[in-house]
Backbone as CSV, one residue per row, in Angstrom:
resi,resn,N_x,N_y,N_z,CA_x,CA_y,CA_z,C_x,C_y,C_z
1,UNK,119.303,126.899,103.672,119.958,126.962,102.377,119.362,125.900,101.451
2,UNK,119.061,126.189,100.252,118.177,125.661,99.389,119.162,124.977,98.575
3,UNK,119.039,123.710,97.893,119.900,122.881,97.091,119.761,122.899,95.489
4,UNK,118.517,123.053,94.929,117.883,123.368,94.192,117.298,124.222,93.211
5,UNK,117.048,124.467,92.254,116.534,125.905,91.609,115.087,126.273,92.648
6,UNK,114.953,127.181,92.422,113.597,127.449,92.727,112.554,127.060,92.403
7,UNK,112.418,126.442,90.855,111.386,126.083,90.116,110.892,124.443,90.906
8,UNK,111.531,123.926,91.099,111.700,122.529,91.794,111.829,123.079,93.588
9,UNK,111.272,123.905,93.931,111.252,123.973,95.312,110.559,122.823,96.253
10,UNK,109.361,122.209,95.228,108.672,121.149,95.912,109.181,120.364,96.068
11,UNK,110.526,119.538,95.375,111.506,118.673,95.721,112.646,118.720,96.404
12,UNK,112.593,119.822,97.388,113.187,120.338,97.883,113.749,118.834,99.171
13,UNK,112.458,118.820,100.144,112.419,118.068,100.772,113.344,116.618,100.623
14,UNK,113.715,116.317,99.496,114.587,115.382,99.252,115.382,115.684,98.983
15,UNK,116.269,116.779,98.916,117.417,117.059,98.571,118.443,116.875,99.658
16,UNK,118.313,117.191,100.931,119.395,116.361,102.000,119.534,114.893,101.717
17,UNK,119.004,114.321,101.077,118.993,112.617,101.334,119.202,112.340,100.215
18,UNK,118.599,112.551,99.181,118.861,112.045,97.417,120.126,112.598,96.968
19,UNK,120.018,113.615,97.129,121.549,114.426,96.330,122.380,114.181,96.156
20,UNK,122.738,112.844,95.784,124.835,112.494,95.962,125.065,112.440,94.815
21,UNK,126.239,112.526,94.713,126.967,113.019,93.791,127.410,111.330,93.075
22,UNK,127.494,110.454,93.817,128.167,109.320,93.008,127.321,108.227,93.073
23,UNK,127.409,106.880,91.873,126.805,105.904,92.383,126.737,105.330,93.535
24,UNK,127.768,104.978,94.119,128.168,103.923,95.792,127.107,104.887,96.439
25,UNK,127.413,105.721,96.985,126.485,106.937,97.443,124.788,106.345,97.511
26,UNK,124.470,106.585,95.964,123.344,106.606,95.821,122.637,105.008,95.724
27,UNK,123.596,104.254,95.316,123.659,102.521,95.588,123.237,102.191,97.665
28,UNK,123.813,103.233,97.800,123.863,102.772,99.511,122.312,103.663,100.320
29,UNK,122.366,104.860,100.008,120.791,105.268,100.126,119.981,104.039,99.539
30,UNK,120.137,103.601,98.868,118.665,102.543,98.187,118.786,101.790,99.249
31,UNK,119.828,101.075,99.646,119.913,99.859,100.371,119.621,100.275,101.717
32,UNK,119.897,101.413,102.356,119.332,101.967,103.344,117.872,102.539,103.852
33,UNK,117.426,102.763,102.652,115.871,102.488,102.518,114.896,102.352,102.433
34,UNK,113.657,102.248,102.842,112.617,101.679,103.468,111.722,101.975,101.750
35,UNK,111.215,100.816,101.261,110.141,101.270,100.213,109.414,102.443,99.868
36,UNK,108.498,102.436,101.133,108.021,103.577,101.661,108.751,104.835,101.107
37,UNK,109.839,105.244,101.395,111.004,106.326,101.397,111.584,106.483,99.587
38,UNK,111.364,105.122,99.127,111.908,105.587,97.461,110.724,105.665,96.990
39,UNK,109.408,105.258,97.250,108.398,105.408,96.674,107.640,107.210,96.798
40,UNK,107.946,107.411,97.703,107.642,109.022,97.767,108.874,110.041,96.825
41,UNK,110.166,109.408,96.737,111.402,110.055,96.120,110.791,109.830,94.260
42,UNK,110.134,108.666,94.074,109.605,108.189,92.896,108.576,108.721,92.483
43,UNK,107.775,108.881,93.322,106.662,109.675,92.980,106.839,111.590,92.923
44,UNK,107.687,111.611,93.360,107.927,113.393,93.580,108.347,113.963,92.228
45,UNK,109.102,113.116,91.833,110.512,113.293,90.818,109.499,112.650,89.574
46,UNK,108.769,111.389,89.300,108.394,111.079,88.044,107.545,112.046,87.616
47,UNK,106.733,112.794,88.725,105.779,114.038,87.786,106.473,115.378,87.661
48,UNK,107.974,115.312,88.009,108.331,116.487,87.395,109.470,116.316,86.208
49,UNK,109.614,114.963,86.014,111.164,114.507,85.131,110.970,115.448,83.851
50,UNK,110.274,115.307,83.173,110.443,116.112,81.814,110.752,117.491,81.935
51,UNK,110.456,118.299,82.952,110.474,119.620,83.568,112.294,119.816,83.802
52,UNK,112.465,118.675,84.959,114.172,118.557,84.863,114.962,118.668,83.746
53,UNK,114.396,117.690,82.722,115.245,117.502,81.957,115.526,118.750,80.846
54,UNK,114.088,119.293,80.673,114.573,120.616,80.204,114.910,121.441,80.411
55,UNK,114.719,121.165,82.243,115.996,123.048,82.448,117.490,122.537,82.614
56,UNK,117.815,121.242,83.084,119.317,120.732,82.917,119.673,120.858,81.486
57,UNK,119.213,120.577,80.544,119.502,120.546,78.997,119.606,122.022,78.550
58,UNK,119.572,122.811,79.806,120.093,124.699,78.874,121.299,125.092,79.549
59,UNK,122.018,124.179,80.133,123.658,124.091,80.617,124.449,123.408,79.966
60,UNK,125.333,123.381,79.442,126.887,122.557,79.619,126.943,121.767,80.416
61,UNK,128.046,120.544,80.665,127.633,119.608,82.078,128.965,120.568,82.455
62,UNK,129.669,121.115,81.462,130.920,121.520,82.424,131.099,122.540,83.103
63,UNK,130.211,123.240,82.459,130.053,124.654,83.312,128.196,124.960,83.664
64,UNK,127.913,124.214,84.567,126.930,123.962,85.554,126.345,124.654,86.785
65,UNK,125.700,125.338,86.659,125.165,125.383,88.179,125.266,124.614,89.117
66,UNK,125.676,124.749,90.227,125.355,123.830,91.346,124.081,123.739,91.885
67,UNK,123.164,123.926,91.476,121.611,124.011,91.757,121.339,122.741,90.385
68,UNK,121.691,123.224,89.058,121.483,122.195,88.293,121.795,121.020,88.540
69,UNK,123.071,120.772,89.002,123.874,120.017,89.067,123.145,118.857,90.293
70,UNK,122.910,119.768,91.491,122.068,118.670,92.341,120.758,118.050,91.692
71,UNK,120.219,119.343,90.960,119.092,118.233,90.175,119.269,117.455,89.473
72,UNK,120.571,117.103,88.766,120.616,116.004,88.164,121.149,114.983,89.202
73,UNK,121.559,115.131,90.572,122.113,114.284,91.714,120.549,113.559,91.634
74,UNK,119.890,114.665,92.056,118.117,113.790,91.979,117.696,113.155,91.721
75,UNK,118.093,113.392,90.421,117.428,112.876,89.173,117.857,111.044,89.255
76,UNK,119.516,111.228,89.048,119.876,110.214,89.341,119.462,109.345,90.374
77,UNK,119.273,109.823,91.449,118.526,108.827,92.492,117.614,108.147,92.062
78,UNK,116.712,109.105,91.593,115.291,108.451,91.085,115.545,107.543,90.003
79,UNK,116.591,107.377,88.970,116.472,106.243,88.320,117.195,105.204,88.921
80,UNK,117.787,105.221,89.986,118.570,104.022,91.398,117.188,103.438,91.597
81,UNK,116.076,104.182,92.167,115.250,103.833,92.656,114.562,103.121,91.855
82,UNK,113.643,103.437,90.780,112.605,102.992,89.871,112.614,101.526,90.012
83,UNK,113.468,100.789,89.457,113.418,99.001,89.378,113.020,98.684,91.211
84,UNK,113.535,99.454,92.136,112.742,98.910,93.488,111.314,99.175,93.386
85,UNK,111.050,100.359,92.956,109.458,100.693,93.646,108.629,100.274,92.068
86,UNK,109.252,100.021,90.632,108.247,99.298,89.447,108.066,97.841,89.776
87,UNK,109.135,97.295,89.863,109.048,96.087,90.166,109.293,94.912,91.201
88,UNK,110.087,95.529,92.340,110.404,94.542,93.287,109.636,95.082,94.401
89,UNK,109.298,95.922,94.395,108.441,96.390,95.665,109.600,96.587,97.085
90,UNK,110.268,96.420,96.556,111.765,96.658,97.977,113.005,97.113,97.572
91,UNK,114.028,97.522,98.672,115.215,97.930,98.203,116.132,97.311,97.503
92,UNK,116.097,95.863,97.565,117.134,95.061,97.424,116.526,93.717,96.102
93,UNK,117.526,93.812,94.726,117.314,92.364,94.497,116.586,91.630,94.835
94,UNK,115.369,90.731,94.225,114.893,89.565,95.127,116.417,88.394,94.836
95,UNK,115.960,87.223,95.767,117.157,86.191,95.351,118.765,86.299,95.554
96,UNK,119.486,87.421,95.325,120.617,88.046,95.156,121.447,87.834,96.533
97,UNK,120.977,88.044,97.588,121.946,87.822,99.119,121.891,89.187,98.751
98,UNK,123.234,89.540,99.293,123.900,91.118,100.084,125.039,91.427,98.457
99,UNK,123.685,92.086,97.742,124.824,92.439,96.028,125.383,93.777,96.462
100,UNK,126.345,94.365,95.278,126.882,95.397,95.747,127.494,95.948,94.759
101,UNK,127.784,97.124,94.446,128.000,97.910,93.356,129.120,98.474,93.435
102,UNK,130.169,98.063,92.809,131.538,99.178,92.746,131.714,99.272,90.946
103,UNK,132.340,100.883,91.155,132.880,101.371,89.562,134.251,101.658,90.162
104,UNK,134.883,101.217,88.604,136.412,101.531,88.713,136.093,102.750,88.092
105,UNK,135.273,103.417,87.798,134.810,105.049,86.795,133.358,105.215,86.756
106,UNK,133.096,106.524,87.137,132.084,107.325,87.276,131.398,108.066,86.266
107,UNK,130.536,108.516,85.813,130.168,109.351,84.417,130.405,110.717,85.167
108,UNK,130.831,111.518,84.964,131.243,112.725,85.462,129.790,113.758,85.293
109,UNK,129.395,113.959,86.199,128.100,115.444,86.262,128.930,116.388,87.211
């Protein structure tokens, strides 16, 4: 079972692992890990972002596909990720100890 539109089938492969639905979620995949692992999620997703963004932008957020809808789960990952794999080269803060991310509110997708 496919998560995804079809058009994005090549990002398929990340869709068991990237796809969550909430920050904590997607806060806790980063921290879980390995460079290696967001740098391939980073690289998959930055040569297709503009592509995303224009087939998510011919929906409503409220009345959505669930195929869209995980691509914007994606999507979101990939901007969790970016500040590890542009600039720190790792999952975590340099300096920081054990940081951690809670919302009292979510942006609703």
């Amino acid at each position: 079972m496919t998560k995804l539109p079809d058009q994005f089938s090549d990002l398929e492969p990340f869709a068991a692992t990237w796809c969550l639905p909430t920050e904590p979620e997607r806060w806790a995949r980063r921290q879980e890990s390995s460079i290696d692992e967001m740098r391939q999620l980073y690289e998959a997703v930055f040569s297709r972002y503009e592509a995303i963004l224009a087939y998510v932008d011919r929906f409503p957020l409220d009345d959505m596909p669930e195929e869209a809808r995980n691509l914007i789960h994606l999507t979101t990952s990939f901007v969790m990720v970016s500040f590890p794999v542009e600039v720190w080269n790792g999952p975590r803060i340099p300096d920081t100890g054990h940081a951690t991310l809670e919302r009292a509110i979510s942006p609703a997708v």
